[in-house]
N, C-alpha and C positions, 0 to 999 in steps of 0.2 A: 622760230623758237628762240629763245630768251638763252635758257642754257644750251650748252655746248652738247650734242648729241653722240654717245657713244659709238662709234662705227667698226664692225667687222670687216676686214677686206678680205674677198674669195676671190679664187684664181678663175672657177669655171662654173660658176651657181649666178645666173642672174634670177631674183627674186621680183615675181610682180605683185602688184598690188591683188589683193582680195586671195592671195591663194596660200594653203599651208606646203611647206617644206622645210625637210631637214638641213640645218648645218652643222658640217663637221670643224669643232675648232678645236685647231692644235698645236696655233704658237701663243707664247704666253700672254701678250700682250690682247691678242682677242679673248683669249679666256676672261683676261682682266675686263675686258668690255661687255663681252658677254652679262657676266659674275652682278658686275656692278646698275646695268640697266636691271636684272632680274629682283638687288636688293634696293633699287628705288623705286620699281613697279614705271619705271619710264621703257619708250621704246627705245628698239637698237637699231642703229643703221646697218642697212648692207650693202656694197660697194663694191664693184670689179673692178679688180685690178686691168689697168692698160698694161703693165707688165707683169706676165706670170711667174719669172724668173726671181724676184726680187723678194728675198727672204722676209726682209723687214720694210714694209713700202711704205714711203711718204706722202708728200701730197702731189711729190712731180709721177709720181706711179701709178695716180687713182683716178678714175672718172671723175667727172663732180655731180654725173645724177645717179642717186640710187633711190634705194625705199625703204623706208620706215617701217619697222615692222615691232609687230608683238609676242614678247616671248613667251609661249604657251608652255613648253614645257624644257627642262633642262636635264642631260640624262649625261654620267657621269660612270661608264661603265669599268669592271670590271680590272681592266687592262689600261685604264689611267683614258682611255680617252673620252673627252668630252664632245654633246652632241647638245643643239638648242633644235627645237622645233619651234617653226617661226609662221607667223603669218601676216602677209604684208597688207600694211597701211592704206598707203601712199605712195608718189613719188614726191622725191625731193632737189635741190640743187643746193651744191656746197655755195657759201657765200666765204667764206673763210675757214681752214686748218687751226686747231691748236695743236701745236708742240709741247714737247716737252712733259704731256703729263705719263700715266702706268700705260694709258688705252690712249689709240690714235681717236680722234674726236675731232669734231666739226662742227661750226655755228652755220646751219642749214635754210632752205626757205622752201617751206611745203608749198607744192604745183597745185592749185584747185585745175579738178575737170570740170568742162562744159562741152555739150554742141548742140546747138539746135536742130531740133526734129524735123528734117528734112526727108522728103522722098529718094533722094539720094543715098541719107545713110542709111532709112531701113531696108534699101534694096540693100545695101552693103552687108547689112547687120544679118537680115535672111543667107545672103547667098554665103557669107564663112559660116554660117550655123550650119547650113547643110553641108559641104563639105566637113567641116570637122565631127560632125555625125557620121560621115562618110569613113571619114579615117579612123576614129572609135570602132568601128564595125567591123575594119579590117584587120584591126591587130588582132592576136593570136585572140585572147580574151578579154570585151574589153569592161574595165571598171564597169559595174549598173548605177554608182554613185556621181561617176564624174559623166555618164551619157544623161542622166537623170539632172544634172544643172546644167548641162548643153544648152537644153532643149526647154529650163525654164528660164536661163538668163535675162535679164530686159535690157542691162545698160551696156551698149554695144563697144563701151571702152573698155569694161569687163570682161565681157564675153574674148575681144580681142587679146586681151593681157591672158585669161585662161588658157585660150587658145594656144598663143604662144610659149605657155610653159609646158604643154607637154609635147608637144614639137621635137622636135629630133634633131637640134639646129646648133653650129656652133655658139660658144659665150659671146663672139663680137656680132653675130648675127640677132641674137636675144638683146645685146645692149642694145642697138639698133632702133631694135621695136620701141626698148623701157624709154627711150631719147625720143622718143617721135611722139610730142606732145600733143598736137592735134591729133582728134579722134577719127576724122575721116581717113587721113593718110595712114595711121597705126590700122586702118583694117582692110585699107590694098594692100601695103604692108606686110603683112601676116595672111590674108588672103593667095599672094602670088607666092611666098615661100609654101604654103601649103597646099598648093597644085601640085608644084613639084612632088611631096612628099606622097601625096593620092598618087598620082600614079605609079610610085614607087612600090608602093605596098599593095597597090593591084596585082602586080608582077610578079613580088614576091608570096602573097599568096598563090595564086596560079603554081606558079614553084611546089609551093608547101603543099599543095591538096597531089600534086602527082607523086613526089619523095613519099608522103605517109600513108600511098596506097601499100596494103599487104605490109606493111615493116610488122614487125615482131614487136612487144612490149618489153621496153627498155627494163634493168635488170633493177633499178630503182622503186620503179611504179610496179613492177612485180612485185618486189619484197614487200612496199608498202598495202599492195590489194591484200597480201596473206597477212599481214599483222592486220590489216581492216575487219577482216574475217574472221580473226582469234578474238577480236575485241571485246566481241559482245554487246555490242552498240542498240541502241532502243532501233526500229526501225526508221524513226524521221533520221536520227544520226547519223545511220547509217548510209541512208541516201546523199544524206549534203558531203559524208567524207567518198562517196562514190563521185559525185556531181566534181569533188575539188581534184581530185587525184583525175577525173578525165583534162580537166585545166591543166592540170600541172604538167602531163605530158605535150599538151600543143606550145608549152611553156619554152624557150632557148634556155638551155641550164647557166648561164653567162648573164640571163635577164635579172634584173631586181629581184621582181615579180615570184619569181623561181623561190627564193629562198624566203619570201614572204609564206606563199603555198604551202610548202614542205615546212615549215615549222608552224603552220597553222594543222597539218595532218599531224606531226608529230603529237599536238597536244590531243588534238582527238583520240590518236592510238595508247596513249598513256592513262589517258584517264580513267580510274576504275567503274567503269560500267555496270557492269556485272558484279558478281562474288558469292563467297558461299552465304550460308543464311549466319541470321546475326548470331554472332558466338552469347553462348547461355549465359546468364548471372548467377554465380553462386554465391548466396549474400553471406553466410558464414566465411567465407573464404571472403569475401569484401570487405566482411568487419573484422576480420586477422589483419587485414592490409591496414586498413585507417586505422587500428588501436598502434599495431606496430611501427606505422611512420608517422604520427601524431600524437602529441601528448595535449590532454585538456580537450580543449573546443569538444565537448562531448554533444552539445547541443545541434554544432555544427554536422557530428558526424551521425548524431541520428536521425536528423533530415536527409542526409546523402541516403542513407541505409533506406529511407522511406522512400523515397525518389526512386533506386536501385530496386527496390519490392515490388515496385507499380509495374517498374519495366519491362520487371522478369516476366509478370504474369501477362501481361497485355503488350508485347514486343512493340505493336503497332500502333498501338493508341499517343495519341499526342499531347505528350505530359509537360510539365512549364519546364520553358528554359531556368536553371540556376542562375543566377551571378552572383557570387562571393565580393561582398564591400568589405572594406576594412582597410587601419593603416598601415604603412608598408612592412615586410616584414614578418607577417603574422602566418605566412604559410598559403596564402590564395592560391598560388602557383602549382605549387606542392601538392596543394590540395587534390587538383584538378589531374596532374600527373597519378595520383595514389588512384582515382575515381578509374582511370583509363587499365593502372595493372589489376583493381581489382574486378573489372569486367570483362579484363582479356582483350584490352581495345588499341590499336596505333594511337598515339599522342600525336597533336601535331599544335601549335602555339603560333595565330597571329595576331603581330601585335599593332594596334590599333591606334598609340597614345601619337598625336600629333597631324596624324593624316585629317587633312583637309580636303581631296579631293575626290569626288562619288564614283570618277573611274578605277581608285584603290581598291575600295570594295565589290563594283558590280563589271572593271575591265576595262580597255580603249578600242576604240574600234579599230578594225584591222586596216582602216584607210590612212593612221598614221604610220610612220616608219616608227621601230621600237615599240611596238604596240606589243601588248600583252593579256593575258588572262586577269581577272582580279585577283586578290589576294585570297579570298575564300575558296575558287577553284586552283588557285597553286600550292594551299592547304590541302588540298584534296587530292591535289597530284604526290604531295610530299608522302601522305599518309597510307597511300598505294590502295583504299580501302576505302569502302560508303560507311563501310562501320568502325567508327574510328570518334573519338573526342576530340572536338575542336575547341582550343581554348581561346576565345576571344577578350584580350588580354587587355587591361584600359581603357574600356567603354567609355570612360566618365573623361578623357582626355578627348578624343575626335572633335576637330577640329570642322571650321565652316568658312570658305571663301567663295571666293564671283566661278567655281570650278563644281556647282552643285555641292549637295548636304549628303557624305557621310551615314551618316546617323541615318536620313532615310533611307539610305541606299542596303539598309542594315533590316530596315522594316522587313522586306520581303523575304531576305536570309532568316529571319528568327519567326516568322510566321509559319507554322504546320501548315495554312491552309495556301501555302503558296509556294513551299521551299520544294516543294516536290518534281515544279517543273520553272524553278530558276533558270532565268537564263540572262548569262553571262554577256556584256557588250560584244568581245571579241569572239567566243565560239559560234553567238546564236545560234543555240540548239539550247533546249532545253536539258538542265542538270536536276539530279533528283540530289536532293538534302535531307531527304526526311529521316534519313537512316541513320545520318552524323548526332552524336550525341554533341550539344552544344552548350558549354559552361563558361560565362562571361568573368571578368571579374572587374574591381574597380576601389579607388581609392573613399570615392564618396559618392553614394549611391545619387541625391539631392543632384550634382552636377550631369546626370545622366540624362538626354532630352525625353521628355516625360512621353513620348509615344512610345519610343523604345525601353522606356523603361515599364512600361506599362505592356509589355512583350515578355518579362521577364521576373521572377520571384526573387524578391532579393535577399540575402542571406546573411547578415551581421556578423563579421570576425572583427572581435575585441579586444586590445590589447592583452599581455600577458603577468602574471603576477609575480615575484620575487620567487617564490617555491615553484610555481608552472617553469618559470626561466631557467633553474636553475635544473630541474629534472629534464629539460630539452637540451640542455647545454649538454648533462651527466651522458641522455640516449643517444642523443643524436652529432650536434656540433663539433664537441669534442673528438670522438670517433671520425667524425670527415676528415675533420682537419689533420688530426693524427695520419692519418692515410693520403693527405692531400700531399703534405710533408714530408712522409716515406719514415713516419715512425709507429710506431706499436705502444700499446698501453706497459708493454713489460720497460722497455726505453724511457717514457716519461710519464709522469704520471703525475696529472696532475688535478689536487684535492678540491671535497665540496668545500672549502672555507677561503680558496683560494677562487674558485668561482662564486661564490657569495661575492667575495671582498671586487672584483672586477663586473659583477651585478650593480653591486649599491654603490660605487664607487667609479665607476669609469663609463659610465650605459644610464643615461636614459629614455627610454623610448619603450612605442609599444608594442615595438616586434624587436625580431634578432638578430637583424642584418650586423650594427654595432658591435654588439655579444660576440656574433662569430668572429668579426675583425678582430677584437682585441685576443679572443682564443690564438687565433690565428699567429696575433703577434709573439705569443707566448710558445707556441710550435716553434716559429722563424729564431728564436731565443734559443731553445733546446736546441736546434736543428746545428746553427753555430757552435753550441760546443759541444754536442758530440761531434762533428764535424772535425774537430782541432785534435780530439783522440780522448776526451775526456770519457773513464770508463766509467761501468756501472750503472744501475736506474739512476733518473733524475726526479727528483719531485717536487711539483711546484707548492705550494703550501701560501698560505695569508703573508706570513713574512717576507714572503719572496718577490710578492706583486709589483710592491712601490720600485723594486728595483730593476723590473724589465719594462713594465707599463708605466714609470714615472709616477707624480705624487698623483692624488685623487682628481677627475677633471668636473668631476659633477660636488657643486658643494652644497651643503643643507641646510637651504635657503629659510626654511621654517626658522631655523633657529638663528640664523644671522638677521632676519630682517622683521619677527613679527615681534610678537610681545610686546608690544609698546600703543601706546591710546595712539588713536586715530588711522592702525595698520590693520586690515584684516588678507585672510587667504580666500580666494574666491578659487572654483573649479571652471577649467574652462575646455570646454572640445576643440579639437583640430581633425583635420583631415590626418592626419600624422596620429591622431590617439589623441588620449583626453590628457590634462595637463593641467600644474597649480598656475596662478598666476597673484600678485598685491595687489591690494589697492592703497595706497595713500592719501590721506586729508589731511591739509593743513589751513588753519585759521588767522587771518592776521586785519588789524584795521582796514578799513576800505566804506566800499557801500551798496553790500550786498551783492557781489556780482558773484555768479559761479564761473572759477575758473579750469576749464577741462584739459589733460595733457596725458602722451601717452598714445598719438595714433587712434584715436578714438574713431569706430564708425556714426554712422547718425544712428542709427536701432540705441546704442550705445549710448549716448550722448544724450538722448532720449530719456533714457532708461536713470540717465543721471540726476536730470531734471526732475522726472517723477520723483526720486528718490529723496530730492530737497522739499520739494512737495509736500511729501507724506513727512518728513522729519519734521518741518514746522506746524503741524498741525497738531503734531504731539507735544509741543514747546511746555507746556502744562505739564503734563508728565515726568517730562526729560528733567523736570525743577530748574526751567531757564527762563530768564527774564523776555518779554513778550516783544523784546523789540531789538533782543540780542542780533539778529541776523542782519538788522539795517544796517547799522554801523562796522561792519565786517564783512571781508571775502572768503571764499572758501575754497580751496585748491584743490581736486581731484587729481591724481596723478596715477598711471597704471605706469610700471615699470618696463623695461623691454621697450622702449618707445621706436624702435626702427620695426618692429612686429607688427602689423595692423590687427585690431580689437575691435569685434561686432558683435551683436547678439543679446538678446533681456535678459539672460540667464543669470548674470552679472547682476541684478538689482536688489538684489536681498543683502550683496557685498557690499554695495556701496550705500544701502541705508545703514547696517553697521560700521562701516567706517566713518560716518558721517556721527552716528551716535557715541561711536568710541571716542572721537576727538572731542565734541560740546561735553561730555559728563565726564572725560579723565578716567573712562573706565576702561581698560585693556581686552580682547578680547583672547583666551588661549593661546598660545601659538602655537599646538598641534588640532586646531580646531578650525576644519574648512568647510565652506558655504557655497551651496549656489539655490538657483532660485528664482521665478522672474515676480515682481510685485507687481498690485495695482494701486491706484490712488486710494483706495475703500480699503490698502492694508491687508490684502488676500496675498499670498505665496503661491502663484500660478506651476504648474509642471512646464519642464523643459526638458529636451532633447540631450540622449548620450550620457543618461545618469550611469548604465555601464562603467563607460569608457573614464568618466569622471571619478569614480571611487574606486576607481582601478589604479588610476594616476595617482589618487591621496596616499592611497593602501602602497604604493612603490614610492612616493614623498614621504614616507612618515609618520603622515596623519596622522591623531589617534582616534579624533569624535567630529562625524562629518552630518550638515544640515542640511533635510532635504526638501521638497515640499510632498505633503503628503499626497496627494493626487500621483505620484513617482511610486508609491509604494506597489505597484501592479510590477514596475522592476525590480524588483528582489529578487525573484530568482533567477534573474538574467546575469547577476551580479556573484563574481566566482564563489566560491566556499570558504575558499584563504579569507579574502577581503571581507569577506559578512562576518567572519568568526574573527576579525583581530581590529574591525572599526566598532565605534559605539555611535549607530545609524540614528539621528534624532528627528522623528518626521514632524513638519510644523504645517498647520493651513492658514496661520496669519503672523502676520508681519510680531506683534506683541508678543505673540509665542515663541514664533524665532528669539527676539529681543532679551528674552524670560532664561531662556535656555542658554545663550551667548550669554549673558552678566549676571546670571544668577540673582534673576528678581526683580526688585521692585528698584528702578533707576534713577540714583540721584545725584548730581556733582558730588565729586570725594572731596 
């Protein structure tokens, strides 16, 4: 190896090749080696110390052959300590120590195996197979996973390294084997220490079958038969927590094994099995709850109400998952919380955003150390109940690496015709799901892998309007926060003109999250002086804002940067909610090139192209000379240039930009556009007209162009915004043009 190999040193863990184990690391300087092979995706070495005693060991302390291993997972509990689950490689041999760096490290040289197939070594290879078959069979219980590759192993240097890790053998006895590079002698080797150990465990079973004649049931395994019993377990469950709990008494309570057992009963006995029948819907009483902790989103809440209606009547029919998209802020969460009081159901929230690996969601198997249920059954354990709302929280984030897909792991979860007898990696037993009311949600529906999403109905939350914000802030935010702060409406009190002015003035976005901060700050304001002894109500009022919240931090862009030839406002969508954005054209000698800036995507870039297309073909019209365009470049510029910019919607923007700079005609500047064109001068529809004239209507806008194929969204588009914009629908580019400059277009 080229670089320098991170190396763990362990005092009593030797690691062989081909097999997983845990290590514990807990001085600094292995965390740091750890840490650092996991953020290079390299392996890490494992190494035994010649001296156990030796806090911080160097290179006179260390072996110089270990193994190479891969770090599968890294587990960082609770109680500060850290654990790598590892599975080795290779062997290796140190050729050189580095000094001096965070991690002891080592320039190493990987061992290749070989031996030829000789009648020798198969006789070798057969006769420790059978013996270590032997001693499998004797322990108390043994693994079905690790006697099951016993017995298919081929490569007899494998078989021997297996062999010897679970062996019952001192660490210098285990180096031993890892140092005995030939294959034939590593399996006399490991052969003659494991004579010894068979007859060991002959013995001590012999022992064991006369002590557990007639003994009583320890007081453990009793308590645990009668919680087995309370459980209400299907009958296959039942059996496998019978079949565990007979294990776990031949079990030594001092064994590993012991406490692997017993907290795999644990989870069986906790799990809500059983329960009473699903609690009733009372949709009146649903729709109290969603009108009372939601303001607006009516459309939102009378899909829930419809969904809720189905429920009532057909408890058992298998109606579509929900997921709530929208940008952040807008209440998803909330949502899903309001859904669970108003059906009388345990909430329980897993969140989903960033998980890459398929045992998150479906569990690890019980064969690694730290293994666990997935996250859907520890929702389920949370919720104490099969009828309960699971809110699956950031669909659109799940993540995909070399650890299995997530996403699919999800298919079987949100499918009716399967979640019913789910079963979990770690329990293997089948879980019933059908019962769980299950509501997703997500930032942008579009990033959601379309099998899963094709699982699920999706439900558009759209940003909020200046009056919607303002009456959320008046019901809801305010009152929190007042409360969060330990003050009362009689204490401070603070005005709609004051929350207006920290609306249009310090916030923009298309949810609350902001809005609440700055409230917030305006609490932490009051809270200080009355704190100091200042008596009386306080009230915050418009005058008072600049002086707690500082001067404005949002400024109004319309008015500082349009009005002028060759500027327009374009609408643009985000994951975040819809939003304005400029476009810029500038003209100056050259020869003819377009020049694009701004972050531009290719859709985009694209779209820019068409857009000079269609412009010069109208050169006649525009009353521009027929060869204007040769002799000159033309500068496209979107503002924001550290922001990336994708999407056609933009094309109707920058043919007007384009025509406001050649004919000196300005176009409004409360007057914003979106729109995708074609070369034929068609205004095609685009995506998120919503969320786009939602954005203008909270910018200022006054008169926003759409394309008429868009007009089916109107009534998607709130009531505030349709009654305070003047909506101009266009199907062609000259129409648009007609409507922007008022006519018939000619250089001023």
């Amino acid at each position: 190896m080229d670089e320098p190999l991170p190396i763990v040193a362990v005092r009593t863990l030797v690691l062989f090749p081909g097999v997983v184990a845990p290590v514990t690391v807990m001085r600094a300087r292995s965390v740091a080696a750890a840490q650092a092979a996991m953020r290079a995706g390299r392996p890490l070495g494992i190494v035994l110390q010649r001296n156990p005693a030796a806090e911080e060991p160097g290179s006179p302390d260390m072996h110089v052959l270990g193994t190479a291993a891969t770090v599968l997972r890294y587990i960082t509990t609770e109680d500060g300590q850290h654990h790598v689950v590892c599975q080795g490689l290779h062997r290796f041999r140190v050729t050189g120590w580095v000094e001096g760096g965070p991690f002891l490290a080592a320039r190493v040289a990987p061992l290749a195996e070989a031996a030829a197939d000789t009648p020798e070594l198969r006789l070798l290879t057969a006769h420790l197979r059978e013996h270590a078959l032997e001693a499998l069979h004797l322990l108390p219980q043994a693994p079905q996973e690790l006697l099951a590759v016993v017995r298919t192993l081929d490569s007899p240097g494998e078989l021997a390294d297996l062999t010897a890790s679970f062996m019952d053998l001192r660490p210098v006895e285990k180096q031993e084997i890892l140092e005995t590079e030939d294959v034939v002698a590593r399996l006399q080797l490991v052969a003659e220490r494991l004579a010894d150990r068979v007859a060991v465990l002959r013995l001590s079973r012999g022992l064991r079958i006369v002590e557990e004649e007639d003994d009583p049931l320890p007081a453990e395994a009793a308590e645990l038969a009668a919680a087995i019993e309370a459980a209400g377990m299907p009958p296959e469950v039942h059996a496998q927590a019978r079949r565990e709990l007979k294990r776990l008494e031949r079990i030594p309570e001092l064994a590993a094994e012991h406490s692997m057992v017993r907290g795999y009963l644990d989870w069986l006995v906790e799990l809500p099995w059983g329960g009473a029948a699903e609690p009733a819907i009372d949709l009146a009483a649903s729709r109290r709850v969603l009108d009372a902790e939601h303001f607006g989103v009516e459309a939102v809440k009378r899909r829930i109400l419809e969904f809720l209606a189905v429920r009532a009547l057909n408890p058992r029919g298998r109606g579509p998952i929900l997921c709530l998209a929208g940008p952040p802020g807008v209440g998803k969460t909330s949502l899903g919380q309001s859904i669970a009081r108003a059906t009388g159901r345990a909430f329980v929230r897993v969140a989903l955003g960033g998980v890459h690996d398929e045992a998150e969601i479906r569990g690890h198997r019980r064969t690694y150390v730290g293994a666990l249920p997935g996250s859907v059954v520890q929702g389920l354990r949370r919720a104490g109940t099969r009828d309960c709302v699971m809110m699956l929280d950031e669909v659109d984030k799940l993540g995909r690496g070399g650890r299995g897909d997530p996403a699919a792991a999800l298919l079987e979860v949100l499918d009716p015709e399967q979640n019913a007898v789910f079963r979990d990696a770690y329990l293997d037993v089948p879980v019933d799901l059908s019962r769980v009311l299950f509501i997703a949600t997500a930032n942008l529906a579009d990033a959601i892998p379309a099998a899963l999403r094709d699982r699920m109905e999706v439900i558009e939350l759209s940003g909020y309007t200046e009056d919607e914000k303002l009456e959320i802030a008046r019901r809801h935010l305010a009152p929190r926060q007042l409360a969060a702060h330990g003050l009362t409406a009689k204490r401070l009190e603070i005005g709609d003109d004051a929350l207006r002015v920290i609306i249009r003035d310090h916030t923009r976005e298309a949810g609350n999250r902001e809005l609440e901060r700055r409230i917030a700050a305006v609490c932490r304001f009051a809270a200080v002086r009355i704190a100091e002894g200042e008596a009386g109500p306080l009230r915050v009022g418009a005058a008072e804002v600049p002086g707690i919240l500082g001067p404005p931090t949002v400024e109004n862009e319309v008015a500082l940067r349009a009005g002028v030839p060759g500027v327009v406002t374009a609408l643009a969508w985000t994951p975040a909610g819809g939003d304005i954005l400029f476009i810029e054209a500038a003209r100056f000698p050259g020869s003819g090139r377009l020049i694009l800036t701004g972050q531009l995507g290719e859709v985009m870039k694209e779209s820019a192209q068409a857009a000079l297309s269609l412009v010069k073909t109208r050169w006649r019209e525009l009353g521009l000379e027929a060869d204007a365009f040769a002799a000159s470049d033309l500068h496209l510029h979107v503002p924001a240039g550290a922001i990336p910019k994708d999407g056609p919607s933009a094309g109707l923007a920058l043919v007007a930009a384009m025509v406001s700079l050649l004919t000196g005609r300005s176009v409004a500047p409360d007057t914003a556009m979106t729109g995708e064109i074609s070369l034929r001068g068609l205004v095609l529809p685009v995506g998120g007209v919503k969320d786009k004239v939602v954005a203008a209507h909270r910018a200022g806008i006054g008169t926003v162009v759409l394309p008429e194929r868009n007009r089916k969204d109107l009534e998607a588009i709130p009531a505030a915004a349709r009654d305070s914009l003047r909506l101009i629908w266009v199907e062609g580019v000259d129409e648009a043009l007609a409507a922007l400059f008022g006519g018939a277009l000619r250089p001023s």
